[in-house]
Structures are given as structure tokens and as C-alpha cells.
C-alpha positions in Angstrom: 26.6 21.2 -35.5 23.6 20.1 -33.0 22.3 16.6 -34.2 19.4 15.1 -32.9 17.3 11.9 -34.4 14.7 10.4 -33.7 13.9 6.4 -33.9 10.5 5.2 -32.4 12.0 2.5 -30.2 9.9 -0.6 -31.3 12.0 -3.4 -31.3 15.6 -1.1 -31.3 16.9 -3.5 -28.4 15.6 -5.7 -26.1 16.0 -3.7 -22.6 14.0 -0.6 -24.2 10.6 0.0 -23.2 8.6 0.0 -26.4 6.4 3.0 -25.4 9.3 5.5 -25.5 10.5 7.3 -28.2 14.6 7.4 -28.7 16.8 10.8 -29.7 20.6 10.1 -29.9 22.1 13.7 -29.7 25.3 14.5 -29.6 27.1 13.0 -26.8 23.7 11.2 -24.8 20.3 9.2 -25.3 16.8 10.4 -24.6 13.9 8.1 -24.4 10.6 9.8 -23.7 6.9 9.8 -24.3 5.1 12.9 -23.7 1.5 13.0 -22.5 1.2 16.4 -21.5 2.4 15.6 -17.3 4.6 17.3 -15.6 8.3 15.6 -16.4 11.1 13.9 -14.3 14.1 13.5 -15.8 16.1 10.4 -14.2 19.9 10.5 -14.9 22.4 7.5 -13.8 25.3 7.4 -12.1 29.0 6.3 -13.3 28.3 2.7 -14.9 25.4 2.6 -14.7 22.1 2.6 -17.5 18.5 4.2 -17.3 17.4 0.6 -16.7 18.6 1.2 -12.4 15.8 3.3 -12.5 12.9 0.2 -13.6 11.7 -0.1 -10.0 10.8 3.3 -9.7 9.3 4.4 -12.8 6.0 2.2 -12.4 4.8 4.4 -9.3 5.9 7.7 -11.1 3.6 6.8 -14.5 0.6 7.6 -13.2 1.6 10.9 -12.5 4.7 12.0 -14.3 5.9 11.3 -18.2 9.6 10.2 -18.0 12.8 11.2 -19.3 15.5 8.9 -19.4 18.9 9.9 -20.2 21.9 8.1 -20.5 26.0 9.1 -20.1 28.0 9.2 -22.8 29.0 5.5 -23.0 26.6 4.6 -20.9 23.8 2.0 -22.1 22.3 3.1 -25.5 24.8 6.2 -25.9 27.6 6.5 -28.1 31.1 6.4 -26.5 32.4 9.8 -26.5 36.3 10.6 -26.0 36.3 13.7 -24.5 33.5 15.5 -22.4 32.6 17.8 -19.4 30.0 17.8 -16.8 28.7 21.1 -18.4 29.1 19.6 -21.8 26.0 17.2 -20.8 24.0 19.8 -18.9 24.4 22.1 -21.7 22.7 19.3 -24.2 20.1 18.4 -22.0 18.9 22.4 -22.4 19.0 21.8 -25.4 17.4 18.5 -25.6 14.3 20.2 -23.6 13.9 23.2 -25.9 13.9 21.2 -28.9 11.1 19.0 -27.7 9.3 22.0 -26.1 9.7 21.0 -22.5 9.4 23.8 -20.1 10.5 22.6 -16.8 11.6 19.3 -15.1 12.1 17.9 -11.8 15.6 16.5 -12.0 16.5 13.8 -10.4 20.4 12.8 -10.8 22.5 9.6 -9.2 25.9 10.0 -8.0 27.7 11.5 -11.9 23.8 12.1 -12.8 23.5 14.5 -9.7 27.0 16.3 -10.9 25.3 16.7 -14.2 22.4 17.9 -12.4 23.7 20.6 -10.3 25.6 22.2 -13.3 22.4 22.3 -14.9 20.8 23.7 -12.1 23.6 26.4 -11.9 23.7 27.4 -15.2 19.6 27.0 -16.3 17.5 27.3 -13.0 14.6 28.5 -15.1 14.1 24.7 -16.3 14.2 23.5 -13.0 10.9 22.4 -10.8 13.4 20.4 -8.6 16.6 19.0 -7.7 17.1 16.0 -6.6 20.4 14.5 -5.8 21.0 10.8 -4.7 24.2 9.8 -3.5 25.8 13.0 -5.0 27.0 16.3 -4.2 27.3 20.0 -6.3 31.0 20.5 -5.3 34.0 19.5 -6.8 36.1 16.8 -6.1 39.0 16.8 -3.1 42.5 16.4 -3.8 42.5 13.0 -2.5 39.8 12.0 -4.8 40.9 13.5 -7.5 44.4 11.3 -7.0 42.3 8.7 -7.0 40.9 9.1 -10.4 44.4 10.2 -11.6 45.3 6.7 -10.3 42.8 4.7 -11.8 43.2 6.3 -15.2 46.9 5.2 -15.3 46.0 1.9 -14.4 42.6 1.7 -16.5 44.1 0.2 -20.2 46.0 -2.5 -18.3 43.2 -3.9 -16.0 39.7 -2.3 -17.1 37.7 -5.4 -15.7 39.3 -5.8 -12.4 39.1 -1.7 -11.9 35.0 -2.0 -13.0 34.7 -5.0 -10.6 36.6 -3.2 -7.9 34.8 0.2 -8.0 31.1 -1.1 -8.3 32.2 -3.6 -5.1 32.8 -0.7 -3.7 29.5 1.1 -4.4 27.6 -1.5 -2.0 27.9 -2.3 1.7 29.1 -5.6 2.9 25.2 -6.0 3.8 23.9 -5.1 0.3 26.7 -7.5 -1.2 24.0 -10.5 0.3 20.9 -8.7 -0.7 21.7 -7.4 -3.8 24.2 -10.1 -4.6 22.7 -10.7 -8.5 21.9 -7.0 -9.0 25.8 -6.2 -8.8 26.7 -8.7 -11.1 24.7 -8.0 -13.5 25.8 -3.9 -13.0 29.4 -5.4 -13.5 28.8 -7.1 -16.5 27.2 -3.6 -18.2 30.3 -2.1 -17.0 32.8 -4.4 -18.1 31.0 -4.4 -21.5 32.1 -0.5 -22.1 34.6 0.8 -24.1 38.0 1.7 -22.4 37.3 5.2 -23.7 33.9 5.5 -22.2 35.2 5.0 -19.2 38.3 6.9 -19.2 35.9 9.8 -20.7 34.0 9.3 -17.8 36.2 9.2 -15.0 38.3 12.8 -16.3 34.8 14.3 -16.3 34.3 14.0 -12.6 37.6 14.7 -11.5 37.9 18.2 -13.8 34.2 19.2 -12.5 33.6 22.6 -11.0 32.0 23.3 -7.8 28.5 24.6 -8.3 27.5 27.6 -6.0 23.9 26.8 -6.4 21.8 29.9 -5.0 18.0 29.2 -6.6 14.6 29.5 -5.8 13.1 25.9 -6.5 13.5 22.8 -3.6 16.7 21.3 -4.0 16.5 18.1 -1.9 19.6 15.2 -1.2 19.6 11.8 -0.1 22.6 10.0 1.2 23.4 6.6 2.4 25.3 6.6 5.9 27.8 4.1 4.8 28.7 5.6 1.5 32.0 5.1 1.2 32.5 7.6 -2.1 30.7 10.5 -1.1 31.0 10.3 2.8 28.0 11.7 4.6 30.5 14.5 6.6 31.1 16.0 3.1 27.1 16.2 2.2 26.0 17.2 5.8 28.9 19.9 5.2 26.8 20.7 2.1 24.1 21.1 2.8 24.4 23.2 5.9 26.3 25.7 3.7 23.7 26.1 1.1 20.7 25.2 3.5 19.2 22.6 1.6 16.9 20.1 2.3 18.6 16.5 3.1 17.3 12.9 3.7 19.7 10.4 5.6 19.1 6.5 4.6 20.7 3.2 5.8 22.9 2.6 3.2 25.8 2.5 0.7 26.5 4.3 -2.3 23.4 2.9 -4.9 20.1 3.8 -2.6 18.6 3.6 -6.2 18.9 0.5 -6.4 19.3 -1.1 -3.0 16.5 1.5 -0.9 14.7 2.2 -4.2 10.9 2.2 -2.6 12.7 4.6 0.3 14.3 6.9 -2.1 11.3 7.3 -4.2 9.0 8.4 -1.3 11.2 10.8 -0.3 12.1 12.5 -3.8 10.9 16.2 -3.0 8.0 16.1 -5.7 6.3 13.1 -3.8 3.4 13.8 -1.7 
């Protein structure tokens, strides 16, 4: 059965902004406030929380109402066992025709973006935009996928040295100076995860489907040039197949957070 609730989120927890209303649904957590704007939804990536997004979101108010979701696990949401990438897009169709929202300009971070393009695939009549950061619509490789299989073998044994590792590995050697107490603090929300959140997390990716996206609304990526988990090669490759629009920055795998001003100006709905 489809469960939503609703809890105004005055005073709920600390990190929530109090002028957003929270829905737990099934497997993720909504906060929104509508005031009849158009809507960007803002999805995270893979240990990460809606609060990667706080830089942004004061220079999309003015014109924009925002909608915050968070991955199963992830932040406010409850840690779910066993998902898929369509799984979530699925619920947030749902989410938006419960609360009578038409349309959205998506924008989706690294397992946000996956999210995001099977939502785009499967409800394109939703969609104003699509906006991918550090992400990609196809599927894994078989080396990444071996990866993953490795990791979750490892996972129950060392969960705090494979969170540290993997979120190093998110930032360049430059960013590791700049950004120095942001990825701490990212590895201290991911340490603080449950074991099956992550694990939950981590199959999701690695059993995704490619998404053929053929549409007729902007679809727009932007890529760091010394990513080193989705190499630029493979999202060059990309978008030259499906002729998409893409935006090369200076940077590692969290342009979010470490080329946030950057990213924002060049989100496709951005004049």
C-alpha cells in the first residue's frame, strides 16, 4: 500500500529548514513549500543529504519553490533493504501527483541523476528539464560493476574505512585543501548510516538499466574533468550519442558542492 504523511517540519530536527513541509513515503523524504512557482526538484547523490544543496537554494527562492528529496537511507529517510533506481523514480510520480505538481525541472547528483534519468525515461510528461551533475543515463561497466560487487563483500567488515575511502575519492587532491572541513563532515553523515542503507544503495547502482532517453524537453550535463567515478570519456561518449547539451567544469566528482555558484549558473533553467 502507498503511504504518505505529512509532519509540518517545525522543530522535527535541527538541519531542517522550518519553512518546508515533510512527507515520508514509502522508501524517501520530501520537504516542500509550494507557492504557486515553477518547481526544481534537487536530488543527492550516494551519501550524501538535501543539506549539499544549502548553497544553492538561496538564489533559486526567488524564483523557484523547492523540492528536496532524500535516498532511501539517506538523511531524514528511512533505511530501506532492498530497492531499484526505478523503484524511487516511480515514487517521486507519485509523490508529484499526490501534491498536484504538474511538471519539474529535475536536477539529480551523481545516484540523484540515475534516479533522474529513469524518471525522465519512464514519465517525460513531468519533465521541464533534466539536469544531471556528475552523472550519466547508462548503466554501469563491468569494471564498475566489479567494483561494487567488491565493496559489498567487504562492506560489514569495514563500513567506516569503505565511507572514508569512497568520499576521498569523490574530491580532487586540490579540493581535499579547499574543501577540507566540508568532506569531513560528508564522512561523518556517511559513517552514521546503517550498513543496510548502504548496501541498499550500492546494489541499486550496480543493477541499474541503461536509459535510452529520446524526449522533447532540454536535457543538460555537467561534468568535472577530473572525475575519477564517472570519467569525462564516458559522458562526452554520452552525450554525443543522444546529442545533448553538456557543460565541462574544473573539477572532481561533487561540483555541487565544490563549484556550487558554477553549477548553478549553468543549470539549463538559468537565464
Amino acid at each position: 500500500m502507498f503511504q504518505i504523511t505529512y509532519i509540518k517540519s517545525i522543530n522535527f530536527h535541527e538541519n531542517i529548514h522550518p519553512r518546508y513541509y515533510l512527507a515520508i513515503m514509502n522508501k524517501m523524504t520530501y520537504y516542500f513549500q509550494p507557492t504557486n512557482k515553477p518547481v526544481v526538484l534537487l536530488l543527492h547523490g550516494f551519501l550524501g543529504s538535501k543539506s549539499q544543496w544549502d548553497s544553492m537554494v538561496p538564489m533559486l527562492e526567488s524564483q523557484f519553490d523547492i523540492l528536496y528529496v532524500e535516498l532511501p537511507g539517506h538523511g531524514e529517510s528511512p533505511s530501506i533493504e532492498e530497492y531499484s533506481i526505478v523503484d524511487l523514480s516511480l515514487e517521486i510520480s507519485q509523490y508529484l501527483e499526490q501534491n498536484v505538481i504538474e511538471k519539474v525541472h529535475f536536477v539529480g547528483h551523481s545516484m540523484g541523476g540515475y534516479v533522474g534519468a529513469a524518471f525522465a525515461k519512464a514519465y517525460p510528461k513531468q519533465l521541464h528539464s533534466l539536469n544531471l551533475i556528475n552523472s550519466i543515463a547508462s548503466a554501469d561497466l563491468p569494471a564498475r560493476k566489479q567494483m561494487r560487487n567488491r565493496a559489498i563483500q567487504l562492506i560489514d567488515r569495514f563500513q567506516n574505512a569503505y565511507v572514508s575511502m569512497a568520499i576521498n575519492n569523490l574530491f580532487t587532491k586540490k579540493e581535499h585543501e579547499t574543501h577540507a572541513v566540508i568532506i569531513e563532515i560528508m564522512k561523518e553523515l556517511g559513517k552514521s548510516m546503517t550498513l543496510e542503507s548502504v548496501l541498499a544503495a550500492l546494489r541499486a547502482m550496480r543493477d541499474r538499466p541503461s536509459q535510452e532517453l529520446v524526449v522533447d524537453f532540454p536535457v543538460q550535463y555537467l561534468y568535472g574533468n577530473r572525475d575519477t567515478v564517472i570519467d569525462k570519456s564516458l559522458i562526452e561518449k554520452e552525450l554525443s550519442h543522444l546529442d545533448f547539451e553538456g557543460e565541462e567544469l574544473d573539477g572532481g566528482h561533487m561540483l555541487l558542492l565544490t563549484h556550487s555558484i558554477e553549477v548553478l549558473k549553468k543549470l539549463y533553467f538559468i537565464e
